[in-house]
C-alpha positions as CSV (number, residue, x, y, z in Angstrom):
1,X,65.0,119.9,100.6
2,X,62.8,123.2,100.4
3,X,61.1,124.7,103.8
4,X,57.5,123.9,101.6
5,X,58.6,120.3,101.4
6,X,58.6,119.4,105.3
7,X,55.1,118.9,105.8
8,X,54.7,117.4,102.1
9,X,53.8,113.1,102.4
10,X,54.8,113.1,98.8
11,X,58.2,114.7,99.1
12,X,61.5,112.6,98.7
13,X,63.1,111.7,102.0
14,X,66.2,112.4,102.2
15,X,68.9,110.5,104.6
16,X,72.2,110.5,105.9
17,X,74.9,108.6,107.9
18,X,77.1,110.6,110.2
19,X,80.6,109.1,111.7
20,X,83.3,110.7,114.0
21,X,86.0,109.2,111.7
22,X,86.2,109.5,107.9
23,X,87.6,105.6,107.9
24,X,84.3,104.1,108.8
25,X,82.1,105.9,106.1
26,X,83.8,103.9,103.4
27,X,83.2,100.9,105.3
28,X,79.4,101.6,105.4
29,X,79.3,102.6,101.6
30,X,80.4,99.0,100.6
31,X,77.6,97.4,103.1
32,X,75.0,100.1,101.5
33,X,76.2,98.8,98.3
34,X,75.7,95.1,99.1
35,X,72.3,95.9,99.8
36,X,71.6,98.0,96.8
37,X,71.9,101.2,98.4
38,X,72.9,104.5,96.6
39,X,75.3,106.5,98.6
40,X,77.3,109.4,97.6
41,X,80.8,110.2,99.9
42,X,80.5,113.8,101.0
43,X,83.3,116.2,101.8
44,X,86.1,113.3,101.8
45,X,89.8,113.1,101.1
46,X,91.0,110.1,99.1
47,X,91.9,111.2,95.2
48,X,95.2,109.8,95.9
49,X,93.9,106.7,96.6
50,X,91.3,106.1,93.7
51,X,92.2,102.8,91.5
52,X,93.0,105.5,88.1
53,X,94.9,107.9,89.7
54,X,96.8,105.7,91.7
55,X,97.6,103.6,88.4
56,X,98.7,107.2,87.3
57,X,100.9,108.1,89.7
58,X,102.8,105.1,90.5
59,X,103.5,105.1,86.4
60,X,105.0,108.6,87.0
61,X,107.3,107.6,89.6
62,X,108.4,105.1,87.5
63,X,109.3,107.6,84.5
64,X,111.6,109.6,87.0
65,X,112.4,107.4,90.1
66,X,114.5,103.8,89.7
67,X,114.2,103.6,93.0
68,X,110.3,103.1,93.2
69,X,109.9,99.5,92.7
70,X,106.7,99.5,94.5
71,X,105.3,101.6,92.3
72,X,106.3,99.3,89.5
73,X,104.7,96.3,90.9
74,X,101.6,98.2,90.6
75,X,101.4,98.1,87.0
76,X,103.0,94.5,86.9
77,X,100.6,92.7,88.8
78,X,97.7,95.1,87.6
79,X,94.8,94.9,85.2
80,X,96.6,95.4,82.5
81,X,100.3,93.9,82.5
82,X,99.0,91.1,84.7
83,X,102.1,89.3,85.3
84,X,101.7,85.9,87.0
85,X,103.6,85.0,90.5
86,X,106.1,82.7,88.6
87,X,107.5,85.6,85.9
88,X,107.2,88.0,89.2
89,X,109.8,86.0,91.1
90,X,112.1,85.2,87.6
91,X,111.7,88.6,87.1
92,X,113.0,89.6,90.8
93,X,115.8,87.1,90.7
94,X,117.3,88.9,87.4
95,X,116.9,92.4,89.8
96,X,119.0,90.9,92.1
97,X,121.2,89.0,90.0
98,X,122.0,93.1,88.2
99,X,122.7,94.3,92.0
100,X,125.0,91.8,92.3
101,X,126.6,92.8,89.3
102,X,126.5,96.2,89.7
103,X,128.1,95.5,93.5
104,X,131.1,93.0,91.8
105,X,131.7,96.1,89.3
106,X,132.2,98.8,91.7
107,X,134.5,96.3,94.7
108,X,137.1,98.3,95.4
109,X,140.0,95.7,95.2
110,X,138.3,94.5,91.6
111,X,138.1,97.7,89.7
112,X,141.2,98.9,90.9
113,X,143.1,95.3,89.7
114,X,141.2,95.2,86.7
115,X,140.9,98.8,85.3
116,X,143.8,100.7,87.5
117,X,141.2,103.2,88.8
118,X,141.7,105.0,91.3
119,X,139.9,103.7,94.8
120,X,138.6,107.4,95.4
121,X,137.0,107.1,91.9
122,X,135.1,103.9,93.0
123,X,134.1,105.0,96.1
124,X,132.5,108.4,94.6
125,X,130.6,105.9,92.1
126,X,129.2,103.8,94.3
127,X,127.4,106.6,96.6
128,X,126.0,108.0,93.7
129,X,124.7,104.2,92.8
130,X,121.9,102.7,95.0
131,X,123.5,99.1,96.1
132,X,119.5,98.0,96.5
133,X,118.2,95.7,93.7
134,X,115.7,97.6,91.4
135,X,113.0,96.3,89.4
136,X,112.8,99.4,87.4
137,X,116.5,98.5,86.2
138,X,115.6,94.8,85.4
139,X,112.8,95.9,83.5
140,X,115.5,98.3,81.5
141,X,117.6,96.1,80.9
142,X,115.9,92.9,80.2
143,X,117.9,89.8,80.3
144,X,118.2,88.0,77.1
145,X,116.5,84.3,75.8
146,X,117.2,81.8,77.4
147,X,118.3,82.8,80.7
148,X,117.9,81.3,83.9
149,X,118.5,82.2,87.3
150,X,120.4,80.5,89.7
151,X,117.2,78.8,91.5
152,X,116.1,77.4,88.1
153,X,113.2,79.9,87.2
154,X,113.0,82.0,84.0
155,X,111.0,84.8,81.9
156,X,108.0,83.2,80.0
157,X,107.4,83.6,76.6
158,X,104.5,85.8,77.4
159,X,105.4,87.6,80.0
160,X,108.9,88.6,78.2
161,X,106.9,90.1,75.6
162,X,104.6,92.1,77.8
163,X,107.7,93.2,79.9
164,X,109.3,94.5,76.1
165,X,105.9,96.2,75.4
166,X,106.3,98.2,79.0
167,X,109.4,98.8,78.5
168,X,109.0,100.9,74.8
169,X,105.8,102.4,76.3
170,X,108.1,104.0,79.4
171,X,110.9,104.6,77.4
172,X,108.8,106.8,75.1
173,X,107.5,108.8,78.0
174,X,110.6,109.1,79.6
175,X,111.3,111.6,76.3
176,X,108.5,114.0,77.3
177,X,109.2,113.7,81.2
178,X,111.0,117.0,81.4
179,X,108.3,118.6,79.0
180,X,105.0,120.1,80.3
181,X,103.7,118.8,83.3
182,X,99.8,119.1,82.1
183,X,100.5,117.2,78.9
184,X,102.5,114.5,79.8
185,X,99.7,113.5,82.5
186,X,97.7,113.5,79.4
187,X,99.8,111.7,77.2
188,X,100.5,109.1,79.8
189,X,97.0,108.4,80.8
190,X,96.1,107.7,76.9
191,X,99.2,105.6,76.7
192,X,97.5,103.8,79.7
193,X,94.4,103.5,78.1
194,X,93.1,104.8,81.5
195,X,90.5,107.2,79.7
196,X,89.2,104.2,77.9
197,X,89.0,102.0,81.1
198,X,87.1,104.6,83.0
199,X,84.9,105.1,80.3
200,X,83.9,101.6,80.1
201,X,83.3,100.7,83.4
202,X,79.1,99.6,83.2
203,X,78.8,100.5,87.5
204,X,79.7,104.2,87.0
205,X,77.3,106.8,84.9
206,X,79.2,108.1,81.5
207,X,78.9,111.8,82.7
208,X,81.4,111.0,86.1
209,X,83.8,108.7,84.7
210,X,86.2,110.9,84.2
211,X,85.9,112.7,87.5
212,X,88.6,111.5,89.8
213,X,91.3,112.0,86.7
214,X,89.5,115.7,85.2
215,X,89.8,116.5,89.3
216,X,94.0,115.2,89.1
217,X,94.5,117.4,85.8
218,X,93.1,120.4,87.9
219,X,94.9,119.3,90.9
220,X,98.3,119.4,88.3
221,X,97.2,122.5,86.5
222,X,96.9,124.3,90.0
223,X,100.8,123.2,91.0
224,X,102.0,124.1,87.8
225,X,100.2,127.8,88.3
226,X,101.4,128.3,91.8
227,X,104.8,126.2,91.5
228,X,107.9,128.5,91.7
229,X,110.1,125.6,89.4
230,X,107.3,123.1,87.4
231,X,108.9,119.6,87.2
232,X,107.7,115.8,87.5
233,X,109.9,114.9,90.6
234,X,109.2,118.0,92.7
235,X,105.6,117.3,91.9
236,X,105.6,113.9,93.0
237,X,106.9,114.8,95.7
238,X,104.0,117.3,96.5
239,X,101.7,114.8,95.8
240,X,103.4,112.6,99.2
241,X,103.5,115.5,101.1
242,X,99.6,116.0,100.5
243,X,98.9,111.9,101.2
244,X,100.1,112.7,104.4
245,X,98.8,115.5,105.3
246,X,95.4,115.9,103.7
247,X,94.4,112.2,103.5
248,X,95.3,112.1,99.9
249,X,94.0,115.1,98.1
250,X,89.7,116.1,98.3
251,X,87.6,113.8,95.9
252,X,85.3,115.6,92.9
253,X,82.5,116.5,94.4
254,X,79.4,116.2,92.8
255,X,75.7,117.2,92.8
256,X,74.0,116.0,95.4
257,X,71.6,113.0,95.0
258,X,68.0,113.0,97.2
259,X,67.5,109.6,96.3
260,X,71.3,108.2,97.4
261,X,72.1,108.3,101.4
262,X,74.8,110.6,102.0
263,X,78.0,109.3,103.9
264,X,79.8,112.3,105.7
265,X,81.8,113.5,108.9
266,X,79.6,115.3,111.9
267,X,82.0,118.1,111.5
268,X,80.6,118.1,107.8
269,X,77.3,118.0,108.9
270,X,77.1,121.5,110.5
271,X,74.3,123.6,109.4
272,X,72.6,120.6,107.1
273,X,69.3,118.9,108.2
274,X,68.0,115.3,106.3
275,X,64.8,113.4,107.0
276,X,66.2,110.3,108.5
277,X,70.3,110.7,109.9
278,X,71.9,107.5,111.8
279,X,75.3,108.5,113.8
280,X,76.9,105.2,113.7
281,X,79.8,103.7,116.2
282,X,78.7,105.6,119.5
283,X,81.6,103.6,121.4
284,X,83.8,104.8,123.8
285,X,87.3,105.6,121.9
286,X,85.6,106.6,119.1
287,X,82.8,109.2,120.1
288,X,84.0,110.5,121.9
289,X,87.8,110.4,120.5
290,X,90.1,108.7,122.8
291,X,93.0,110.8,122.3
292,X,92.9,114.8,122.8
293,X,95.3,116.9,120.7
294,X,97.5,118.4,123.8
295,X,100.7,120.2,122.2
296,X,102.8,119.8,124.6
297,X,102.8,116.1,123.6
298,X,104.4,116.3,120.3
299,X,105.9,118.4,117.8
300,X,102.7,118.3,115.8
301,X,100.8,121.1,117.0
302,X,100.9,124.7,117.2
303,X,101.3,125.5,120.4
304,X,98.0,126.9,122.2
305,X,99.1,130.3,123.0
306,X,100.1,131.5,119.4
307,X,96.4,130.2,118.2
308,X,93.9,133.0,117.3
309,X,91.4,131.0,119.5
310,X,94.1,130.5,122.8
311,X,91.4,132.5,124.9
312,X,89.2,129.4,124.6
313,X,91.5,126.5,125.0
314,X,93.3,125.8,128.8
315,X,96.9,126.8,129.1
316,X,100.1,125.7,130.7
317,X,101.4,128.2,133.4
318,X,104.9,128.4,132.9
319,X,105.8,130.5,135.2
320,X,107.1,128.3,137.8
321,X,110.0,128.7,140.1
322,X,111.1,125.4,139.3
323,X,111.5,122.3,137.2
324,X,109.5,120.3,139.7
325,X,106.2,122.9,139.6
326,X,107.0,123.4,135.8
327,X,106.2,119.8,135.2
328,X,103.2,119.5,138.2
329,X,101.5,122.5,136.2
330,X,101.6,120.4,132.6
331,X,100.2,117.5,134.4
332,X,97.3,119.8,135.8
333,X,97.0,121.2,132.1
334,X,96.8,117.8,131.0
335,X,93.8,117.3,133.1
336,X,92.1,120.2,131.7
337,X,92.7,119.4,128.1
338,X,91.2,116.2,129.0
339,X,87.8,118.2,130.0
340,X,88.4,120.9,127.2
341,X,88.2,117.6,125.3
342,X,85.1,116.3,126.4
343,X,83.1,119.8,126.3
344,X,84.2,119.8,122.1
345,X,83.3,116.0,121.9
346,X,79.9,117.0,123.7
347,X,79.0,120.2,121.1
348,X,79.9,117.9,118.1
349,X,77.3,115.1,119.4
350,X,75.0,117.7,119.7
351,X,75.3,118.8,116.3
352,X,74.8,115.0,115.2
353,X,71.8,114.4,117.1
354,X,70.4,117.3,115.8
355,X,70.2,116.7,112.1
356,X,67.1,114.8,111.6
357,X,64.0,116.3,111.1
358,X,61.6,113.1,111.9
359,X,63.7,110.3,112.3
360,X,67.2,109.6,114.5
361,X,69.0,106.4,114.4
362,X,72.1,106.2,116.9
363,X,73.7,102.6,117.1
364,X,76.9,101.1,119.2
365,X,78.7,97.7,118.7
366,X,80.6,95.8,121.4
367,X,82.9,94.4,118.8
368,X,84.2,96.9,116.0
369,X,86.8,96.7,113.1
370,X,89.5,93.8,114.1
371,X,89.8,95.0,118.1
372,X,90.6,92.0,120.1
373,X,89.3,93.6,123.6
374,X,85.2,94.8,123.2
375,X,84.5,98.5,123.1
376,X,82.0,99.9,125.7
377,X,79.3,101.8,124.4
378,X,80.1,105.5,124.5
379,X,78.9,107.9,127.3
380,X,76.4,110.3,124.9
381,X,74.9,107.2,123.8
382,X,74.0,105.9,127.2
383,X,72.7,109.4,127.9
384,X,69.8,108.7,124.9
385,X,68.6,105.2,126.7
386,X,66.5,107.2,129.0
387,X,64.1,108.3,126.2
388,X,63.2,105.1,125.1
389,X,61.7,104.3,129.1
390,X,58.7,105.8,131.3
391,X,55.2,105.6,129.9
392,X,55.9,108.3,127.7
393,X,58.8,107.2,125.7
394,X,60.0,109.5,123.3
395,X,62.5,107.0,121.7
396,X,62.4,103.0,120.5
397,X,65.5,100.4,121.4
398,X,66.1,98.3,118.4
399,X,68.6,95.3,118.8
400,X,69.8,95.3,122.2
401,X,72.8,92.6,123.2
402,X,73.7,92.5,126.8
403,X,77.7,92.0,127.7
404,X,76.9,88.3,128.5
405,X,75.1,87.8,125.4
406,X,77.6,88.7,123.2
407,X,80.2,86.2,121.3
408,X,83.6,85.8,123.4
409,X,85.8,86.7,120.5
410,X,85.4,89.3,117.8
411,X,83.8,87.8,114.9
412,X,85.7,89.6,112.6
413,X,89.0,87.6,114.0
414,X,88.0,84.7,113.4
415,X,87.0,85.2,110.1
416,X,89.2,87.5,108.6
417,X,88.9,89.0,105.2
418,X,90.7,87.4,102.3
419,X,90.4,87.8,98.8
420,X,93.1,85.3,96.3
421,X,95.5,86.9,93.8
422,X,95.8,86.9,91.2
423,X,92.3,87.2,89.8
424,X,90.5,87.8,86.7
425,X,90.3,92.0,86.0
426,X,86.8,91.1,84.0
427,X,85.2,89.5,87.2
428,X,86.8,91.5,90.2
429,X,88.2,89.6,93.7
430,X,87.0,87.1,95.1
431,X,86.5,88.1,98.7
432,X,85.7,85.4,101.4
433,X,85.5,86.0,105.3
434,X,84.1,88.6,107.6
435,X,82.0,90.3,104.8
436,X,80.0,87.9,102.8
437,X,80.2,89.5,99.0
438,X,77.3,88.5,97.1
439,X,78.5,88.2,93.1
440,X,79.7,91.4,91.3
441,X,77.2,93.3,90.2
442,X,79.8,94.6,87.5
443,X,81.1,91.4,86.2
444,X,82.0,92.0,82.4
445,X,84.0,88.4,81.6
446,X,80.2,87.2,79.9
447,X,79.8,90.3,78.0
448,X,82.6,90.4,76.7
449,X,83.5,86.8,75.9
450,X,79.9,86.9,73.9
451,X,81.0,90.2,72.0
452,X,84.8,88.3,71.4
453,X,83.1,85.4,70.0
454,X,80.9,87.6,68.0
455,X,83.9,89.2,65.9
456,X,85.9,85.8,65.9
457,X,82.7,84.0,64.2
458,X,81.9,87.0,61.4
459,X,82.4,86.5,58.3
460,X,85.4,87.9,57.0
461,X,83.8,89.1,53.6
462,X,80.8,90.7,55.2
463,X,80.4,94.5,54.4
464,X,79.1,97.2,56.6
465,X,75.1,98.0,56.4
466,X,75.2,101.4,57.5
467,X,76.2,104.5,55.3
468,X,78.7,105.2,58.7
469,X,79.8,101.7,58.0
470,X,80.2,102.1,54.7
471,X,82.5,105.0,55.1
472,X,84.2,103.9,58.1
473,X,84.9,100.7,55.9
474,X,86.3,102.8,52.8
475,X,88.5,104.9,54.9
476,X,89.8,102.2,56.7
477,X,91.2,100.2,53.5
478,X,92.7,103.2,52.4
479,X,94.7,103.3,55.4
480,X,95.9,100.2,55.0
481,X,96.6,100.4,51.9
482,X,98.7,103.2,52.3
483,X,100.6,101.4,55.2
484,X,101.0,98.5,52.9
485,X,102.7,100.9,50.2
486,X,105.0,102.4,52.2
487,X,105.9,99.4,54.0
488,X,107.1,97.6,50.4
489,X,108.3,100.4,48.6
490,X,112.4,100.9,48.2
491,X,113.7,103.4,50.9
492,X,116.8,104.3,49.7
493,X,118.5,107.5,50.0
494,X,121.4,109.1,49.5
495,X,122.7,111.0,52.8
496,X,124.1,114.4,52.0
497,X,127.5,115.5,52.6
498,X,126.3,118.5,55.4
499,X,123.5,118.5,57.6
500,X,122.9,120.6,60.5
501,X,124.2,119.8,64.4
502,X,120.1,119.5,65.1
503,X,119.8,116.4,62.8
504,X,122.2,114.6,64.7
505,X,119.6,112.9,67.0
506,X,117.0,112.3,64.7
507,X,119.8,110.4,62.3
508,X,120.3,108.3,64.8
509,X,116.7,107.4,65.9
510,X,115.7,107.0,62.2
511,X,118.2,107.6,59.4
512,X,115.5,106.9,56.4
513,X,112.8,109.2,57.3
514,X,115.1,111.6,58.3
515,X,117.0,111.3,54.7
516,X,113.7,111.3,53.0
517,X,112.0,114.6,54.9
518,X,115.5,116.2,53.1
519,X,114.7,114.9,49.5
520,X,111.3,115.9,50.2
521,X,110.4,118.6,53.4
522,X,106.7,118.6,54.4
523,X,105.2,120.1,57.0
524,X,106.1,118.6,61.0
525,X,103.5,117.3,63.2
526,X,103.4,119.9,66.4
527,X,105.3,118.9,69.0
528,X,104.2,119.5,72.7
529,X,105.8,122.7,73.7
530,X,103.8,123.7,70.6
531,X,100.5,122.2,71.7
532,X,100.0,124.5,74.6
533,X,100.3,127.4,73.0
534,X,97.2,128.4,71.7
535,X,97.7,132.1,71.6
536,X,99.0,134.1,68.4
537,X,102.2,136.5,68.8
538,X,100.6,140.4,68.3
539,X,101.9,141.9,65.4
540,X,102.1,146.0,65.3
């Protein structure tokens, strides 16, 4: 807000909720939400983690990794695919029932009795072979109609078909995996319909849709710019590398709302100011942090001396004349990290508390998250409780439960939070327990049943109304018509007695087209290497 806006009635307020942790802010975004609460995540690491990208990635493992069943059973039991429990387990036996094989084929003692091979042979086979079952093979090699596994269950109709339909869909982008990086995340997220299903989601505004996955093309264009060797695998593996150590990549960030209560870190906080700012979960163990980041405790850590800022932070005086000093001079360094600690916990409350401009909100909880002991409240909230007594109180207590008041066990353990799968993707999970879910706002199963029943109850014979119609319409049956024509038409042609080594492939994949692009050459649709080269060789 502007400096001429402070004193202005009439201005919007702005507000914010600061947390020590960045786990807890989502958790207060989804109780703002049940309220209907804007909120906007500031500053936060999470890309990785979003339902689109996610879907993304784990389809990209796939391509490239047999080993990544997990990822597979993303898109299985997903949205999309939705494969039920029953096919999941039929579909697991047949995995297992192919390791089995697999194993039988490469037993030493078999293959050398029934193909003479050598043992050595064998041996170099099988470490280059994963012995674990893998879904990713099941689904590549499907089994055929009519089998059954040996506990009695089998493929559905359905759920056959949908396993075939996965099956062509990654087998097609497994032909572009070793092409460029940028396009097959495009190509794979249209083959997902993931642009569509962001689009369409009624809770999100059209403009920021797209964010999370524009935000993973950047993140891809960036690796393939800095990358010394651009490939799928070693970029999947960068992408692990950077769920462990940044938190799953930074989210899109995005302009910043005066109406929606921002959700950020303290550390974020620094130098920002908001009308009304609550600092939630003032408990000991959490603000201030339990744990202190002492190097000598790990291999984690630079160690203090090499830091730029080692005149600041407490040392460990190594120059001892023996073990026995050595290790009485950590344990006093311990001691001062401890109060280093404290100091840094101090500052950063100090920064929280001074954010508001008119109105501060600071709240503890004897029971948080699913702890089975209660949390005490934390030592920089208890040093606030003065202001809120005397005559001249500067501060007002809200809610206040003594120790005795409060319930025995946490509530949150005795209800804990459940949701049933599989659910419908049109209505969202149904979650029971701790947090009581109101209906989803964002519930499309209505909608779009009415809009189904719409198109299955028009009239066949109707015509457009529109001129866009109209045309749409004509272009459409002349389309069709076309398809229709070359569906029926004789394709015979005679194959020539020399072609070149290139054709080879493409003979194989589909002799009559191939045949007929010979009897008649027209001009090739681009392919992908050609698609990102926009730029025109300069002629002198």
């Amino acid at each position: 807000m502007p400096p001429s806006g402070r004193n202005d009635p009439q201005a919007a307020k702005t507000s914010a909720v600061l947390s020590r942790n960045r786990g807890q802010l989502s958790i207060m975004g989804e109780v703002l939400s049940e309220r209907g609460m804007r909120y906007q995540l500031v500053g936060l690491s999470g890309l990785l983690s979003t339902a689109e990208v996610a879907d993304l990635v784990a389809c990209l493992h796939v391509l490239v990794d047999p080993l990544r069943s997990d990822k597979l059973m993303r898109l299985l039991s997903g949205a999309r695919w939705r494969i039920g429990t029953a096919d999941l387990a039929a579909f697991a036996d047949w995995s297992r029932q192919l390791e089995r094989r697999r194993s039988h084929g490469l037993n030493s003692k078999a293959a050398a009795a029934d193909g003479g091979l050598d043992a050595e042979a064998v041996e170099s086979a099988r470490a280059e072979l994963n012995d674990a079952a893998s879904l990713i093979e099941a689904l590549d090699f499907l089994p055929s109609e009519g089998w059954s596994s040996s506990d009695g269950r089998s493929l559905s109709a359905e759920a056959r078909r949908r396993l075939t339909a996965l099956k062509d869909e990654l087998a097609s982008l497994r032909l572009m995996a070793n092409d460029d990086l940028e396009m097959l995340i495009r190509e794979v997220e249209r083959s997902m319909n993931l642009d569509i299903e962001v689009a369409v989601r009624p809770w999100v505004d059209r403009d920021a849709s797209r964010a999370n996955l524009d935000a993973f093309a950047d993140v891809a264009r960036e690796y393939c710019r800095n990358a010394p060797r651009v490939e799928l695998a070693g970029f999947l593996m960068w992408l692990e590398q950077a769920a462990k150590k940044e938190k799953g990549l930074p989210l899109p960030s995005e302009d910043a709302d005066p109406e929606a209560v921002q959700l950020l870190t303290v550390h974020a906080s620094k130098g920002l100011e908001w009308d009304t700012v609550a600092v939630m979960s003032l408990n000991d163990g959490v603000f201030p942090g339990a744990q202190s980041d002492r190097w000598t405790s790990g291999d984690k850590a630079l160690p203090w001396p090499l830091r730029g800022d080692a005149k600041d932070l407490p040392q460990w005086d190594t120059d001892q004349p023996a073990l026995k000093e050595l290790l009485e001079a950590e344990s006093l360094f311990k001691d001062h990290v401890e109060d280093h600690h404290i100091a840094e916990e101090r500052r950063l409350a100090y920064v929280a508390v001074t954010r508001a401009k008119s109105l501060l909100i600071c709240s503890s909880s004897i029971w948080t998250a699913t702890r089975s002991k209660p949390t005490e409240a934390s030592e920089f909230f208890s040093a606030l409780l003065p202001l809120a007594q005397g005559p001249g109180a500067k501060a007002e207590i809200g809610l206040w439960v003594e120790d005795d008041e409060a319930p025995e066990q946490n509530p949150n353990r005795l209800t804990p939070l459940e949701a049933l799968w599989p659910y419908d993707p049109l209505e969202g999970p149904r979650i029971t327990g701790a947090i009581k879910n109101k209906e989803l706002a964002y519930s499309r199963r209505a909608v779009i049943q009415e809009i189904a029943d719409d198109v299955l109850s028009a009239d066949p014979g109707g015509q457009p109304i529109t001129p866009e119609g109209q045309q749409w319409a004509e272009e459409a049956h002349k389309l069709l018509a076309q398809r229709a024509f070359l569906g029926n038409r004789e394709r015979a042609v005679e194959a020539p007695e020399h072609v070149r080594a290139s054709l080879f492939v493409e003979l194989a994949e589909d002799p009559v087209s191939v045949l007929e692009n010979l009897r008649r050459p027209v001009p090739r649709r681009p392919g992908l290497a050609c698609a990102t080269r926009h730029g025109l060789p300069r002629v002198d």
